[in-house]
Legacy VTK file of the C-alpha trace (Angstrom):
# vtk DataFile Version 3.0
C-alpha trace
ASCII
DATASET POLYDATA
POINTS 142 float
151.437 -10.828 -37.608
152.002 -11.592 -34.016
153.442 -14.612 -32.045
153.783 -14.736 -28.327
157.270 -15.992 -26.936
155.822 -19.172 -25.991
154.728 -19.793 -30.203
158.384 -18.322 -31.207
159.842 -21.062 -28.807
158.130 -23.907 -30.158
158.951 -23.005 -33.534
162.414 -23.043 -32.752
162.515 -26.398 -30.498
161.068 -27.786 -33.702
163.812 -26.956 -35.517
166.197 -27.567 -32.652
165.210 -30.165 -30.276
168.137 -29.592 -28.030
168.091 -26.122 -27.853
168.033 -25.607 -24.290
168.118 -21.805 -23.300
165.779 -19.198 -24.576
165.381 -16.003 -23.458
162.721 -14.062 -24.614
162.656 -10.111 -23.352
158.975 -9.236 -24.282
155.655 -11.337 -24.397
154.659 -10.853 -27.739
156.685 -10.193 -31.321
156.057 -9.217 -34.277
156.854 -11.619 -37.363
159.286 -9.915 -39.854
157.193 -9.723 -43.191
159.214 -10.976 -46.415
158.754 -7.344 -47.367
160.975 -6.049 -44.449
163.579 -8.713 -44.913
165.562 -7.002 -47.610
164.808 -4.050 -45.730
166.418 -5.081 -42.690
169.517 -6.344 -44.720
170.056 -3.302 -46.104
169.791 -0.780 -43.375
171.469 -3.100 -40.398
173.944 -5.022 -41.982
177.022 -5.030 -40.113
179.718 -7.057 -42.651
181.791 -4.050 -43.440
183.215 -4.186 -39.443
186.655 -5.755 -39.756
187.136 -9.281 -37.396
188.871 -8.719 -34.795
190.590 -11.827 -32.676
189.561 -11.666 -29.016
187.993 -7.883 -29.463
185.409 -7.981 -31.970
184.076 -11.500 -33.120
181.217 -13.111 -34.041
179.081 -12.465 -30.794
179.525 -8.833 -31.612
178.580 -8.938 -34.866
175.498 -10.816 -33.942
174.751 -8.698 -31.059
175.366 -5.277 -32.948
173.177 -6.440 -36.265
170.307 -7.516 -33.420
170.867 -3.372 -32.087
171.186 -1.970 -35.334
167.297 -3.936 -35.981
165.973 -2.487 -32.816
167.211 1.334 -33.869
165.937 0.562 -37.222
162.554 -0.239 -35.853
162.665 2.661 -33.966
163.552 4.898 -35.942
160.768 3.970 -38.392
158.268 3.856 -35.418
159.112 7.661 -35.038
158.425 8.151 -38.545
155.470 6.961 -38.706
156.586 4.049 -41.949
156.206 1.555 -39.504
154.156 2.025 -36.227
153.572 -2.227 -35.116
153.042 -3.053 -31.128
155.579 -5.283 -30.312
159.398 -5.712 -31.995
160.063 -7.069 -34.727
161.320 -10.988 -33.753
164.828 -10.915 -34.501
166.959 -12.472 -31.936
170.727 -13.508 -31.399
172.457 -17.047 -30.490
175.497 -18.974 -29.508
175.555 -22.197 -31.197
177.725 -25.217 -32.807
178.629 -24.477 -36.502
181.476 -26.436 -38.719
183.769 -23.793 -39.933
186.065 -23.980 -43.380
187.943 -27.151 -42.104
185.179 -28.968 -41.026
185.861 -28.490 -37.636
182.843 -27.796 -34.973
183.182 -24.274 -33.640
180.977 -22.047 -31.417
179.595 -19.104 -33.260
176.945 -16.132 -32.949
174.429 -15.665 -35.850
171.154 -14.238 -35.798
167.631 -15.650 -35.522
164.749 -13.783 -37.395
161.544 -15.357 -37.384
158.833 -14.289 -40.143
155.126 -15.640 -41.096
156.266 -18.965 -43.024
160.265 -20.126 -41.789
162.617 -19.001 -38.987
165.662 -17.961 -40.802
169.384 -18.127 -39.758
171.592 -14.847 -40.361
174.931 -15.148 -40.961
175.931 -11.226 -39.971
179.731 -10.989 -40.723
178.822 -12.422 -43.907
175.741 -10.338 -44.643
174.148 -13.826 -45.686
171.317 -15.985 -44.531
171.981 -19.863 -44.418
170.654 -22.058 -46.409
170.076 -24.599 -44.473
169.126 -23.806 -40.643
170.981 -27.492 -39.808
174.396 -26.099 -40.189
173.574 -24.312 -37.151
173.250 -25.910 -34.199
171.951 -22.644 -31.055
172.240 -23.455 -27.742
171.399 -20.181 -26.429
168.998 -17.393 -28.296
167.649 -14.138 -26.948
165.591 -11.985 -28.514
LINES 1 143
142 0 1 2 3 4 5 6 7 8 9 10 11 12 13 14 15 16 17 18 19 20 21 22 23 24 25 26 27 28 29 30 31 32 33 34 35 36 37 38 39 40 41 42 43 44 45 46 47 48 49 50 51 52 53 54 55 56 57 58 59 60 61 62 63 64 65 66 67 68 69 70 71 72 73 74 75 76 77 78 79 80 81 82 83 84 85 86 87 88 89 90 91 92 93 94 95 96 97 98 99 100 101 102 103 104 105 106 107 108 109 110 111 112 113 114 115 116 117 118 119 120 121 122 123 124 125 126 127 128 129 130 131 132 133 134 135 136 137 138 139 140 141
């Protein structure tokens, strides 16, 4: 299924109200099937990079699992599995999350949108969240 950007953005100010900056880089997406899902998981996951402070944190994490999507897609597109005519709407943010202490921290995560929910990734984790109000974007680009 498709959405244009503008559809994808309401969907997310529904969830988010105050979510100020989105940056879309194509017109149109393509909805991530619940059949892809696991798929995606599986083949982009990006958990077993080690955290490192000030070098490699949470914003590359997100932005290497959104990458690691994009070459996925691709890679199927050449293939022939998988031949849709936009990408598949998967998308990383900057946002507000409380971490183990309670504490309000900025953090990057992942935004994949699909036919029924948009779904919050949780890529250092390998985990999706299960509740999309423990994350607060203020920034998402896909």
């Amino acid at each position: 299924m498709i959405q244009t950007s503008d559809q994808i953005k309401n969907r997310l100010r529904k969830i988010w109200p105050g979510l100020k900056f989105i940056w879309p880089t194509n017109p149109n997406w393509t909805l991530v099937s619940d059949e892809w899902i696991p798929k995606i998981k599986e083949n982009c996951r990006v958990s077993h990079y080690a955290f490192i402070e000030g070098i490699w944190e949470c914003e590359n994490f997100s932005h290497q699992f959104k990458a690691n999507v994009e070459n996925y897609q691709y890679q199927l597109y050449l293939s022939d599995e998988f031949k849709p005519d936009w990408r598949w709407a998967v998308g990383q943010s900057i946002g507000l999350k409380s971490d183990l202490f309670g504490s309000t921290i900025i953090h990057g995560m992942n935004i994949i949108t699909n036919e029924t929910e948009v779904l919050v990734y949780e890529p250092q984790e390998d985990k999706f969240l299960e509740n999309n109000n423990e994350y607060e974007p203020f920034f998402v680009q896909f």
